[in-house]
N, CA, C and O atoms as a GROMACS GRO file, in nm:
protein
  588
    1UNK      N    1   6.466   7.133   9.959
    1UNK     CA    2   6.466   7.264  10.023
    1UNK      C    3   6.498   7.373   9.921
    1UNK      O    4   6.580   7.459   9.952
    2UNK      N    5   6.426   7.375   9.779
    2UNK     CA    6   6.472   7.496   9.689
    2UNK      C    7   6.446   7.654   9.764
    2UNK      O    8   6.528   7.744   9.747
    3UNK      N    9   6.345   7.669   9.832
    3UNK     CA   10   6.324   7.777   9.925
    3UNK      C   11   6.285   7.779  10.029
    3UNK      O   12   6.190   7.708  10.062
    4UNK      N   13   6.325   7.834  10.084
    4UNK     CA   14   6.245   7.825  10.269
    4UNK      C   15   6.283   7.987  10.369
    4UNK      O   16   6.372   8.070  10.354
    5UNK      N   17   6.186   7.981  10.456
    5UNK     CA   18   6.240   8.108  10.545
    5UNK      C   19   6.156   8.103  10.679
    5UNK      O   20   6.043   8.133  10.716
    6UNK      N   21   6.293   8.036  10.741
    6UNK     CA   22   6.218   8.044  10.870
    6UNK      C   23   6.185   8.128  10.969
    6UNK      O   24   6.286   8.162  11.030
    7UNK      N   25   6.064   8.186  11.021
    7UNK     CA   26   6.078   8.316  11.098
    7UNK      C   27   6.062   8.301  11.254
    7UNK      O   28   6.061   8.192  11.310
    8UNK      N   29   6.049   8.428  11.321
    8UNK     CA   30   6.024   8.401  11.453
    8UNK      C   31   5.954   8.330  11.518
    8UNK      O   32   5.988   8.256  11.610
    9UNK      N   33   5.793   8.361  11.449
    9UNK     CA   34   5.677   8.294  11.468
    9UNK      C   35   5.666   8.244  11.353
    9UNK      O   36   5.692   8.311  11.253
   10UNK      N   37   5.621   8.110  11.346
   10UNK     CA   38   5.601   8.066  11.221
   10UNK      C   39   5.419   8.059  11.195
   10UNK      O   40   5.365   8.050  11.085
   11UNK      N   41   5.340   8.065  11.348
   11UNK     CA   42   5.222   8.037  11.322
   11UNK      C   43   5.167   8.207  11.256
   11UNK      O   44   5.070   8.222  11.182
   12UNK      N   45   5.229   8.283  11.290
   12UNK     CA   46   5.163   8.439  11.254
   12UNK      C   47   5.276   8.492  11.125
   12UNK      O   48   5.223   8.545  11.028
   13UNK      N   49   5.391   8.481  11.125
   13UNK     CA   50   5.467   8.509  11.034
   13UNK      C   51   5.503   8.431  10.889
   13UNK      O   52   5.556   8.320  10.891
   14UNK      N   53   5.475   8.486  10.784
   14UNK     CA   54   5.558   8.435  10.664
   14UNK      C   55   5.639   8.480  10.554
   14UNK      O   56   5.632   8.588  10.496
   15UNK      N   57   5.714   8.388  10.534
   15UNK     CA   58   5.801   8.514  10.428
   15UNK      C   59   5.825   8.380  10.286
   15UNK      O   60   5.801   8.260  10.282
   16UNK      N   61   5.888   8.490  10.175
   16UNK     CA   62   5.915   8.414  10.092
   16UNK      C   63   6.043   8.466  10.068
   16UNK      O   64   6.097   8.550  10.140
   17UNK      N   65   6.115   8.396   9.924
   17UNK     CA   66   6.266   8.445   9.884
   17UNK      C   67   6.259   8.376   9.742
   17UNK      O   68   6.192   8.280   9.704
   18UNK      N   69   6.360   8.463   9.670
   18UNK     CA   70   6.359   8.379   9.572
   18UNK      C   71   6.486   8.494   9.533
   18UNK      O   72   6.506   8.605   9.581
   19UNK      N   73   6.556   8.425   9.437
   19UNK     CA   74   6.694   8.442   9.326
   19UNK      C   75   6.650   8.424   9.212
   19UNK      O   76   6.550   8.361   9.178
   20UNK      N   77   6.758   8.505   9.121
   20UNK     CA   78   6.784   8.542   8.955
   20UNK      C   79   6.989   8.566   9.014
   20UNK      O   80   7.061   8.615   9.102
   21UNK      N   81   6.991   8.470   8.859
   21UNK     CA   82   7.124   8.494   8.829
   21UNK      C   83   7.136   8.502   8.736
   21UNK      O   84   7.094   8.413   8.662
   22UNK      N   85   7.227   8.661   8.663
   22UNK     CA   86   7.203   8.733   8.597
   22UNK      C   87   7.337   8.777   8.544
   22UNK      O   88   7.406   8.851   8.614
   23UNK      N   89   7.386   8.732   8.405
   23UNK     CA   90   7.473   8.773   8.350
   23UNK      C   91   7.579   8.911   8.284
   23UNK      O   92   7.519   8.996   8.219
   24UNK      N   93   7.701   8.924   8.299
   24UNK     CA   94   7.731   9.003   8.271
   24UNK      C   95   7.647   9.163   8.147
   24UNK      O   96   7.662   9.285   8.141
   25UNK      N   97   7.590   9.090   8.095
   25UNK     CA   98   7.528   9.225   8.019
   25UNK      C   99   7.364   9.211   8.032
   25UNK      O  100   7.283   9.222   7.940
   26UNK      N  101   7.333   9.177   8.199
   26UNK     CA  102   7.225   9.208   8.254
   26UNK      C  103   7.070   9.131   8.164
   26UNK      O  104   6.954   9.171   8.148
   27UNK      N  105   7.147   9.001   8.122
   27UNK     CA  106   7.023   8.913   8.088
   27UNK      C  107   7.047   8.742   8.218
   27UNK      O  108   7.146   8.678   8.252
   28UNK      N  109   6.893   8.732   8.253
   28UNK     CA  110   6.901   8.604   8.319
   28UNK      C  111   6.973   8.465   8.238
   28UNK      O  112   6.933   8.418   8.131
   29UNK      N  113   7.076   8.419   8.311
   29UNK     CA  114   7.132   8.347   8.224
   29UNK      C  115   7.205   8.184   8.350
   29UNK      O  116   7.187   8.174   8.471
   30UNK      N  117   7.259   8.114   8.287
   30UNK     CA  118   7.318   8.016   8.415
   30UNK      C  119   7.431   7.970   8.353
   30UNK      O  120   7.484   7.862   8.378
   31UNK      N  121   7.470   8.050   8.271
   31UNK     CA  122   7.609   7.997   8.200
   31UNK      C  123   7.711   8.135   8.179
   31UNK      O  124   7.681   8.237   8.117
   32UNK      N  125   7.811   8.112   8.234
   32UNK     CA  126   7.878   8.218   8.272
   32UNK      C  127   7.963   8.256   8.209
   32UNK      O  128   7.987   8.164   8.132
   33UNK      N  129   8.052   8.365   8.183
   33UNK     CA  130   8.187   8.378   8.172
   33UNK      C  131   8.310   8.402   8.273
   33UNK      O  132   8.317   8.506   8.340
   34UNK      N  133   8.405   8.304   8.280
   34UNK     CA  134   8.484   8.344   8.355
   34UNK      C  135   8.553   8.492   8.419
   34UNK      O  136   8.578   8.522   8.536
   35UNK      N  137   8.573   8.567   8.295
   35UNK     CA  138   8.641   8.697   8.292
   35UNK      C  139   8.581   8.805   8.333
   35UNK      O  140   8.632   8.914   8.360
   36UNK      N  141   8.412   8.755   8.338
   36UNK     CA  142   8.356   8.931   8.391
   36UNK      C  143   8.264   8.878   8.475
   36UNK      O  144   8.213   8.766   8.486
   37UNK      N  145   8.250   8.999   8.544
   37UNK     CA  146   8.138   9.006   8.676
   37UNK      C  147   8.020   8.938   8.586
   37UNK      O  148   8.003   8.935   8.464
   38UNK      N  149   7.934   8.874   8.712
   38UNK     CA  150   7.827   8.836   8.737
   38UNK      C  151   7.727   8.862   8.894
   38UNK      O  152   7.765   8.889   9.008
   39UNK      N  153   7.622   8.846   8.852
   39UNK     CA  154   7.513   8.892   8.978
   39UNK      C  155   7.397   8.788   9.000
   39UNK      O  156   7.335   8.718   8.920
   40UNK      N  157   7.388   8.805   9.161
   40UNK     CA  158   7.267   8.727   9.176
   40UNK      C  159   7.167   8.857   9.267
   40UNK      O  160   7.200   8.930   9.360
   41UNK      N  161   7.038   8.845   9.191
   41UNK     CA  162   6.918   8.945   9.240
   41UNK      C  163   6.881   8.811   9.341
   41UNK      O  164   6.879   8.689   9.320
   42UNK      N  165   6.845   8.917   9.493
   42UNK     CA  166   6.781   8.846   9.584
   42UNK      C  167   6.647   8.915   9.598
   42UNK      O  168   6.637   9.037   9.599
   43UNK      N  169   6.540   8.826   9.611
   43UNK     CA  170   6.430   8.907   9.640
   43UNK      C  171   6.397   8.835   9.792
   43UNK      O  172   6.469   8.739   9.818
   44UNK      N  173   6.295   8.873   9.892
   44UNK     CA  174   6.240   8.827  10.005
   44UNK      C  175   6.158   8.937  10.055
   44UNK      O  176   6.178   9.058  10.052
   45UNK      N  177   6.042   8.855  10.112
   45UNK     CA  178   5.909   8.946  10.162
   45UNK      C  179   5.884   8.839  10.278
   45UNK      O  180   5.889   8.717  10.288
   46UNK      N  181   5.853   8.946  10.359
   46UNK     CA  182   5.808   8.898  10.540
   46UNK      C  183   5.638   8.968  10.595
   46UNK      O  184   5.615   9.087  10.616
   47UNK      N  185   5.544   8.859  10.608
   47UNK     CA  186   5.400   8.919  10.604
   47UNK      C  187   5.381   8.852  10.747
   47UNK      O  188   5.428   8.740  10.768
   48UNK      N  189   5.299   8.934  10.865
   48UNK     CA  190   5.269   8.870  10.930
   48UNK      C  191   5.256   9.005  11.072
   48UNK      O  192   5.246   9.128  11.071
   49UNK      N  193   5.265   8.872  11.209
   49UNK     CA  194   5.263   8.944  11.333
   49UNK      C  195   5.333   8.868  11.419
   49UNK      O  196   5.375   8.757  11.386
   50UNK      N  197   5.350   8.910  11.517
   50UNK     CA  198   5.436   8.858  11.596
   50UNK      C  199   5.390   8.756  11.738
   50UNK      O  200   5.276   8.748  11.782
   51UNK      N  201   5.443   8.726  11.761
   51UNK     CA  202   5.381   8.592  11.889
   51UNK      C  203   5.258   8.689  11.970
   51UNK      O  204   5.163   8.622  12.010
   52UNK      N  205   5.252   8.812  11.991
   52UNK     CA  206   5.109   8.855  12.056
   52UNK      C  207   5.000   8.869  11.939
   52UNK      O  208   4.877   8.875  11.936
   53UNK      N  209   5.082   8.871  11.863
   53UNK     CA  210   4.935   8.924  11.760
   53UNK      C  211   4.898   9.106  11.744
   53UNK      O  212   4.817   9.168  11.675
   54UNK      N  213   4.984   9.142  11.825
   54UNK     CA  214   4.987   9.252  11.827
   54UNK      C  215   5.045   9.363  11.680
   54UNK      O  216   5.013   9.449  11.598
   55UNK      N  217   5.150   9.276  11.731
   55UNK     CA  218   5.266   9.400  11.616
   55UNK      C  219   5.305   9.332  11.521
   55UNK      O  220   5.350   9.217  11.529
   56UNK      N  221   5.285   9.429  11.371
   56UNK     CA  222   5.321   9.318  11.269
   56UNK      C  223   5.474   9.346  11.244
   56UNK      O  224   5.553   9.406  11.317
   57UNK      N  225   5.495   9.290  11.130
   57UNK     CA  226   5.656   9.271  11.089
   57UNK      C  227   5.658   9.419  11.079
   57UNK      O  228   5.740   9.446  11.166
   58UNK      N  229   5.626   9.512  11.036
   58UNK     CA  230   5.638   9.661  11.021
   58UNK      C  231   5.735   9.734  11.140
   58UNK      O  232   5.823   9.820  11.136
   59UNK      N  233   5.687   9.676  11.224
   59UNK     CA  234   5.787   9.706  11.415
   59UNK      C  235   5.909   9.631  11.393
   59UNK      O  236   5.997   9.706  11.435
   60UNK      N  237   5.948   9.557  11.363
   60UNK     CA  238   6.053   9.528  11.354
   60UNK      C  239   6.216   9.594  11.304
   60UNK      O  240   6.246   9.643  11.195
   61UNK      N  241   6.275   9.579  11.387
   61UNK     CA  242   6.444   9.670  11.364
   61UNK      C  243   6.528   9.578  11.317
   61UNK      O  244   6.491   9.461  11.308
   62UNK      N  245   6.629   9.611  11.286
   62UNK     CA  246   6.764   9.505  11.303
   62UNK      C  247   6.800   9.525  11.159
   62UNK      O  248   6.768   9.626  11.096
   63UNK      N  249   6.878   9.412  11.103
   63UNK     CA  250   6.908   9.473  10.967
   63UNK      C  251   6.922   9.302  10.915
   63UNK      O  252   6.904   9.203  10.986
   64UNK      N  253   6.956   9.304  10.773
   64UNK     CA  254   6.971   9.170  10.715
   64UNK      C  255   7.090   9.135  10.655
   64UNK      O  256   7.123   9.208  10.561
   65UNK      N  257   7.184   9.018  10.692
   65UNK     CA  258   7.261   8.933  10.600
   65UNK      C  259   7.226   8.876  10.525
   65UNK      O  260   7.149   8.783  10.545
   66UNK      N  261   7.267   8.909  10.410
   66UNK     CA  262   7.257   8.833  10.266
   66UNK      C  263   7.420   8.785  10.231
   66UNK      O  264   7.523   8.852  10.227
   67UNK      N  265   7.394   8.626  10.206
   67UNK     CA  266   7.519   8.603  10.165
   67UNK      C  267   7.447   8.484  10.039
   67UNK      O  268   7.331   8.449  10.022
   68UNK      N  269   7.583   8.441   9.961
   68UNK     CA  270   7.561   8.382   9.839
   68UNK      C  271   7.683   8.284   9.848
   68UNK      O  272   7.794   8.324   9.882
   69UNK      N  273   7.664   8.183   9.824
   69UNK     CA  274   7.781   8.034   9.841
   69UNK      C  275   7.787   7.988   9.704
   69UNK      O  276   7.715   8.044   9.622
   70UNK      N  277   7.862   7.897   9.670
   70UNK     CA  278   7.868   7.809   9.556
   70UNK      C  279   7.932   7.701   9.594
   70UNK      O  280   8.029   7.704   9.670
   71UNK      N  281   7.894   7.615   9.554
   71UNK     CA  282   7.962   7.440   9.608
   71UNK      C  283   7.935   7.409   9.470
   71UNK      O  284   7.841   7.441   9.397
   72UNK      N  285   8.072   7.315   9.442
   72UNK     CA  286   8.124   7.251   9.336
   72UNK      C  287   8.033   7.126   9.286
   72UNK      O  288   8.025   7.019   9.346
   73UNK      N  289   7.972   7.153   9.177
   73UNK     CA  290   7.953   6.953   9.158
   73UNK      C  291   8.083   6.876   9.114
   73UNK      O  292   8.162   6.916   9.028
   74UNK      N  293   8.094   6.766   9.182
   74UNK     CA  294   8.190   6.711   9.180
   74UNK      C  295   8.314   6.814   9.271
   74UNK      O  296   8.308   6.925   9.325
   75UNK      N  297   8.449   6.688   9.248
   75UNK     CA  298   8.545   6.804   9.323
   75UNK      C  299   8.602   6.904   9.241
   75UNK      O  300   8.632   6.909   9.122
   76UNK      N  301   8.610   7.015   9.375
   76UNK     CA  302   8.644   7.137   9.278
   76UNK      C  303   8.659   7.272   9.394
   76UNK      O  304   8.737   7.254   9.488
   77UNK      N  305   8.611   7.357   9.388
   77UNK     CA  306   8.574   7.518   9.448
   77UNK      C  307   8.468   7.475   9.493
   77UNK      O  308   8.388   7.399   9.437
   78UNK      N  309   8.461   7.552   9.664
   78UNK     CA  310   8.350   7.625   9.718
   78UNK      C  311   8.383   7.759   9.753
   78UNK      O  312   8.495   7.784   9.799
   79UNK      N  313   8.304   7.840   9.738
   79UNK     CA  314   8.328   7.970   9.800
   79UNK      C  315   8.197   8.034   9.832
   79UNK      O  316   8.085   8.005   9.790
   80UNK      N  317   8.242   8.141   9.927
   80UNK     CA  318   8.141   8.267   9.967
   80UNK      C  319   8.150   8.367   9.818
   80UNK      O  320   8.262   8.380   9.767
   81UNK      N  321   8.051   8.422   9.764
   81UNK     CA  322   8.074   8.452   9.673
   81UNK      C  323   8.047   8.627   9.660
   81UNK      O  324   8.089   8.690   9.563
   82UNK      N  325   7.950   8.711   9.802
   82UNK     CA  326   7.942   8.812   9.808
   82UNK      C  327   7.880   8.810   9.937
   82UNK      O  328   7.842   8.706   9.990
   83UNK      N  329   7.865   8.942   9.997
   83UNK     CA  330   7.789   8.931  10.106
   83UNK      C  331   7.745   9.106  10.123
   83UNK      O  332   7.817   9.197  10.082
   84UNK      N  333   7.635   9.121  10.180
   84UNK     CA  334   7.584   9.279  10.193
   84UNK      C  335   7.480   9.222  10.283
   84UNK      O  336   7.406   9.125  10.297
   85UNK      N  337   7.526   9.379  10.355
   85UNK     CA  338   7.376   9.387  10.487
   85UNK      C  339   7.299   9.487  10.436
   85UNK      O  340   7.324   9.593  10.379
   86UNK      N  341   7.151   9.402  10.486
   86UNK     CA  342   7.052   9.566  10.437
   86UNK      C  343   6.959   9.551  10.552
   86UNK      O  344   6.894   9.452  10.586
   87UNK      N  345   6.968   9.708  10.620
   87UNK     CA  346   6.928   9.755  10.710
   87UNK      C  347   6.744   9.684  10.679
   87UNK      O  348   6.715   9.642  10.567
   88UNK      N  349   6.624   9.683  10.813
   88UNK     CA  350   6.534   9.632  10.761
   88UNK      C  351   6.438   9.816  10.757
   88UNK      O  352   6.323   9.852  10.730
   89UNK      N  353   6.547   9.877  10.796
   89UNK     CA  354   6.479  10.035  10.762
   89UNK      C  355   6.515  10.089  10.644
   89UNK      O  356   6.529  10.210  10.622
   90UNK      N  357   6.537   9.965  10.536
   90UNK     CA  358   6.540  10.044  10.382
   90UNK      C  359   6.427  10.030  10.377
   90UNK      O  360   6.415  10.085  10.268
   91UNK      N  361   6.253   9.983  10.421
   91UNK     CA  362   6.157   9.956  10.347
   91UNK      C  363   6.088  10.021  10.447
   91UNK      O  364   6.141  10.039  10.556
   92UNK      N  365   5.937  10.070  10.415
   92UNK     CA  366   5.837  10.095  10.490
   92UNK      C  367   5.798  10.012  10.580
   92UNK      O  368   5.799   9.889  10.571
   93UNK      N  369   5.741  10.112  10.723
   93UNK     CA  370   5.732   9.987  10.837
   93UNK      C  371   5.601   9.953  10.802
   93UNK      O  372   5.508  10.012  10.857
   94UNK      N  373   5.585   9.881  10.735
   94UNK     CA  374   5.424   9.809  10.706
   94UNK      C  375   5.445   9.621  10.665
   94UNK      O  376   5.548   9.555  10.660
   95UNK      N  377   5.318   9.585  10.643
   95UNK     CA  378   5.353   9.483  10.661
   95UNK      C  379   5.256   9.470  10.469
   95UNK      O  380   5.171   9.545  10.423
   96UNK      N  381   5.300   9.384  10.426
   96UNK     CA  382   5.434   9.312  10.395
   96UNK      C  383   5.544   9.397  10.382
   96UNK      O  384   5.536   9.508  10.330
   97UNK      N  385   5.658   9.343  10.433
   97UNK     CA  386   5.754   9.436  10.411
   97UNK      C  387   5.844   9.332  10.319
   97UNK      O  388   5.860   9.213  10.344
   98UNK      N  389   5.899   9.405  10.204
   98UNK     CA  390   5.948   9.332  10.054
   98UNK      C  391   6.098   9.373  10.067
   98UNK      O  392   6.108   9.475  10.134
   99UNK      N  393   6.224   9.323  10.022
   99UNK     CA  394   6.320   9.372   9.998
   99UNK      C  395   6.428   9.306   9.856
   99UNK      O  396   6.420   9.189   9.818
  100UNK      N  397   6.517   9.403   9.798
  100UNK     CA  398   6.556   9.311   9.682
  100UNK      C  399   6.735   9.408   9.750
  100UNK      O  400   6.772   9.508   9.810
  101UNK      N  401   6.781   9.301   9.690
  101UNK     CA  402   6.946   9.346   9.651
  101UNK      C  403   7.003   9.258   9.556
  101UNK      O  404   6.950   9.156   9.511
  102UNK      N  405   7.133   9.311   9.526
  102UNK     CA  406   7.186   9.281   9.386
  102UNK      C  407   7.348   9.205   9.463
  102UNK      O  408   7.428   9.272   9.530
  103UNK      N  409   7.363   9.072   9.434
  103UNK     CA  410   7.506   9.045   9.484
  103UNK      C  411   7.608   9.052   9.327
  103UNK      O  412   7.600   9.012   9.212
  104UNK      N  413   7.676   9.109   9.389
  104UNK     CA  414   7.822   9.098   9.254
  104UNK      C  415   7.946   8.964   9.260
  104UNK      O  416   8.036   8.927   9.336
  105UNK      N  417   7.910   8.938   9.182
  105UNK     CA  418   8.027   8.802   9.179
  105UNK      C  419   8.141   8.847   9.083
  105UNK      O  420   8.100   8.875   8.971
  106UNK      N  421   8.269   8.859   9.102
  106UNK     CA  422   8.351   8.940   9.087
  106UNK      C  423   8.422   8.837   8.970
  106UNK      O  424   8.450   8.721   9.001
  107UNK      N  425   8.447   8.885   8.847
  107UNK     CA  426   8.547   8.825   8.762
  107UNK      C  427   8.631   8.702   8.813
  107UNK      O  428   8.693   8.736   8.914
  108UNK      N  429   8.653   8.587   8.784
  108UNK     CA  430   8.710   8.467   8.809
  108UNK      C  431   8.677   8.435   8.951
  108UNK      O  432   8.731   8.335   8.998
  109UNK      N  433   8.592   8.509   9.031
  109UNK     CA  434   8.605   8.426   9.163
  109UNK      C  435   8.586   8.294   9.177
  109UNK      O  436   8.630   8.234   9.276
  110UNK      N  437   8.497   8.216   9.049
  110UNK     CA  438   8.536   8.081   9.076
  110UNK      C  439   8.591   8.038   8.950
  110UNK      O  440   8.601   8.111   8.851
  111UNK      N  441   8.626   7.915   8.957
  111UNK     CA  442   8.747   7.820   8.826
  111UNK      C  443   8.629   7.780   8.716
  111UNK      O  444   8.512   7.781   8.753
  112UNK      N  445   8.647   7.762   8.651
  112UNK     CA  446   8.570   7.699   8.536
  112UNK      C  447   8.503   7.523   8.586
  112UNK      O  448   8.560   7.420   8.624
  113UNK      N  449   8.384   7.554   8.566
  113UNK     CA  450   8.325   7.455   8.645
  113UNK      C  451   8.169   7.458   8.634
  113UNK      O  452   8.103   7.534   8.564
  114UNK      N  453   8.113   7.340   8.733
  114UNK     CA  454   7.944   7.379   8.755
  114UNK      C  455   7.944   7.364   8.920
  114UNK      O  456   7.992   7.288   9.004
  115UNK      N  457   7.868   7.473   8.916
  115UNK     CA  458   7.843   7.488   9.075
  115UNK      C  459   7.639   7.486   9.132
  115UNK      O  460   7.531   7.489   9.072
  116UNK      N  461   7.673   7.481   9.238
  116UNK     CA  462   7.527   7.516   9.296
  116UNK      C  463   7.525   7.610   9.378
  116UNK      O  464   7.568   7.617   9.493
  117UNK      N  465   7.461   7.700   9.302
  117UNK     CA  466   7.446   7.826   9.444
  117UNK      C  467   7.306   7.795   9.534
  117UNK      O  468   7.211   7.718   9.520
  118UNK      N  469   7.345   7.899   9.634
  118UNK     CA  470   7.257   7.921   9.752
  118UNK      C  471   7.296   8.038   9.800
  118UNK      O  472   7.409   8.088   9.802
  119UNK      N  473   7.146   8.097   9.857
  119UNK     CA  474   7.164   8.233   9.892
  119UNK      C  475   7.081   8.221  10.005
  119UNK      O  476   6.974   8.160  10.007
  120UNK      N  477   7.168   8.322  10.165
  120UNK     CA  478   7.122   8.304  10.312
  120UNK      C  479   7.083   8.429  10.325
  120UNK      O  480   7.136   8.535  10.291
  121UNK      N  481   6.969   8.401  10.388
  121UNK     CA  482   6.926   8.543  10.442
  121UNK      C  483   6.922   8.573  10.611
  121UNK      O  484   6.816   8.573  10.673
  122UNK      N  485   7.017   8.592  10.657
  122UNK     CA  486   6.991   8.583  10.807
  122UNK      C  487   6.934   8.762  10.873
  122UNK      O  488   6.941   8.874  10.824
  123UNK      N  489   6.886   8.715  10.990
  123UNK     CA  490   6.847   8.855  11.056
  123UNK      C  491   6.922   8.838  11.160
  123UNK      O  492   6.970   8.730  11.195
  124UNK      N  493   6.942   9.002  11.244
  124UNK     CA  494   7.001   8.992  11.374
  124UNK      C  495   6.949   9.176  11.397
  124UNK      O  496   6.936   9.271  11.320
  125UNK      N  497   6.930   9.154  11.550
  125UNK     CA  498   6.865   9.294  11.582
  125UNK      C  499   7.009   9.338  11.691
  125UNK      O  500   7.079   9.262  11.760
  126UNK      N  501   7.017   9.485  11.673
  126UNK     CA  502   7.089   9.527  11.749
  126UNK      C  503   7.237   9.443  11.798
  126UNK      O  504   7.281   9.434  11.912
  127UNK      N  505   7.301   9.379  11.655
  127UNK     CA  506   7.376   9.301  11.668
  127UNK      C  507   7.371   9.134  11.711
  127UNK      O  508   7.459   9.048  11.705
  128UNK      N  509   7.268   9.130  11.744
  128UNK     CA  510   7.230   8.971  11.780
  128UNK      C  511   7.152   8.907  11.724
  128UNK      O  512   7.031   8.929  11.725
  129UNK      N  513   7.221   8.795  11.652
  129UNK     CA  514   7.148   8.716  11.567
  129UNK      C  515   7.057   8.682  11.627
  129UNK      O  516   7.061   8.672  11.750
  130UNK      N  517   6.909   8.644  11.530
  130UNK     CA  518   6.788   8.605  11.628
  130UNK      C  519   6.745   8.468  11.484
  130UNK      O  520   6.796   8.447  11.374
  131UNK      N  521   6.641   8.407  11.554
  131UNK     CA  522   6.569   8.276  11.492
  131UNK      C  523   6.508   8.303  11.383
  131UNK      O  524   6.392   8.263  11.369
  132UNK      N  525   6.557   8.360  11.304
  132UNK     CA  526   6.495   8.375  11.177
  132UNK      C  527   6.566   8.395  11.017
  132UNK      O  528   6.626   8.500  10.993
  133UNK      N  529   6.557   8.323  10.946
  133UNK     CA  530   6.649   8.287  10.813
  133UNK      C  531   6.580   8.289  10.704
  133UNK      O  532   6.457   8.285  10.713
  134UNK      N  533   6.642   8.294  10.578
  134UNK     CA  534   6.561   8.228  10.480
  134UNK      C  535   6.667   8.151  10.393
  134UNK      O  536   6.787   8.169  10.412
  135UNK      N  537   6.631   8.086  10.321
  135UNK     CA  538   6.712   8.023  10.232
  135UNK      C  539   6.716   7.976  10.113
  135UNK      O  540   6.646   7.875  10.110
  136UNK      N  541   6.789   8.010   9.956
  136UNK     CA  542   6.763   7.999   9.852
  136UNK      C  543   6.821   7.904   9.759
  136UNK      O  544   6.910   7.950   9.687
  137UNK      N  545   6.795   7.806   9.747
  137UNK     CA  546   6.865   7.665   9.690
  137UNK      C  547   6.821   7.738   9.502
  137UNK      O  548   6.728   7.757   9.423
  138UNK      N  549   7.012   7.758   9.525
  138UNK     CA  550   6.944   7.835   9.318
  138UNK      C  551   6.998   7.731   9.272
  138UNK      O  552   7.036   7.632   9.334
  139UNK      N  553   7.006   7.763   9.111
  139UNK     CA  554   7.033   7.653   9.034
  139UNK      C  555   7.198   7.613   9.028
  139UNK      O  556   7.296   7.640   9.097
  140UNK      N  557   7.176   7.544   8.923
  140UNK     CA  558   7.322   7.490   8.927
  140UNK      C  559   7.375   7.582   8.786
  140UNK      O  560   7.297   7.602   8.693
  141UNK      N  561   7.460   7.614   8.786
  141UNK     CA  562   7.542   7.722   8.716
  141UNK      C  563   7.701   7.682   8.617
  141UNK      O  564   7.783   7.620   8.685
  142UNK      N  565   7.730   7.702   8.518
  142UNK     CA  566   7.840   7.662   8.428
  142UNK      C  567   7.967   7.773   8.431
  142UNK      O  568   7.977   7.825   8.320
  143UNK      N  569   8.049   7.814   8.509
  143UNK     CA  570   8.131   7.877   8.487
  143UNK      C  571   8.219   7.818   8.353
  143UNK      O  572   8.246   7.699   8.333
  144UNK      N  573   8.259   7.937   8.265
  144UNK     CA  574   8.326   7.883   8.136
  144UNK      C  575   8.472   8.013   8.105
  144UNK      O  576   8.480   8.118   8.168
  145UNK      N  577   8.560   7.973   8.010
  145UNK     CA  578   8.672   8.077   7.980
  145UNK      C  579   8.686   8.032   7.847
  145UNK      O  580   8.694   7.911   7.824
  146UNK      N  581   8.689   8.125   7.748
  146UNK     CA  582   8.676   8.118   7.624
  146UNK      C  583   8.825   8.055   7.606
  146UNK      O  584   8.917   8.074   7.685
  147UNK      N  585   8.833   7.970   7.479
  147UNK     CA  586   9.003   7.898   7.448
  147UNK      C  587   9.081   8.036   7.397
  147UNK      O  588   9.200   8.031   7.365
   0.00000   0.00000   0.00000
């Protein structure tokens, strides 16, 4: 399951997703430093129509959860590692509709280690979560602290 996104309709709707994790002085990297921020770029695009065939993703309201996890290989740390909502009225109501955000992973939030991230994309309209997700199985990652 490195990517997936499941939508309302799956026979009229599709989307994609994908991650970059991106080191303190803004080069793609998977080996970290403990002491300073780090980021994961989320990208995801939703193309399609809806169970009538009528209305495409462009009609659509509600807004998006983006969250970012890390699970330990081996024992160790898991954590939530950022989380931001983005309205789905940051983008034009057309279809495809594309969106990117930037998560911040905050100086030491995790121990020195290797982890596996994953990044969730959930929707919910007018406060209520609805049947539709995506999901980003990223790589596995080296947190480090200089001696």
């Amino acid at each position: 399951m490195p990517h997936t996104f499941d939508t309302l309709d799956p026979e009229h709707m599709e989307g994609v997703i994908g991650l970059q994790v991106i080191d303190a002085d803004q080069d793609p990297n998977r080996v970290l430093e403990y002491n300073r921020d780090w980021f994961i770029k989320v990208d995801w695009t939703l193309t399609g129509k809806d169970q009538s065939g009528r209305q495409d993703v462009g009609s659509l309201g509600g807004e998006w959860s983006i969250s970012a996890v890390a699970e330990s290989i081996g024992p160790g740390q898991e954590a939530v590692l950022d989380t931001q909502t983005v309205p789905l009225s940051n983008q034009p109501a057309t279809s495809p509709r594309s969106y990117t955000t930037t998560l911040t992973v905050p100086a030491q939030k995790l121990e020195p280690g290797a982890y596996k991230l994953t990044v969730l994309v959930n929707y919910s309209n007018l406060g209520v979560p609805k049947r539709m997700a995506a999901f980003a199985e990223g790589p596995v990652i080296q947190i480090f602290k200089f001696a």
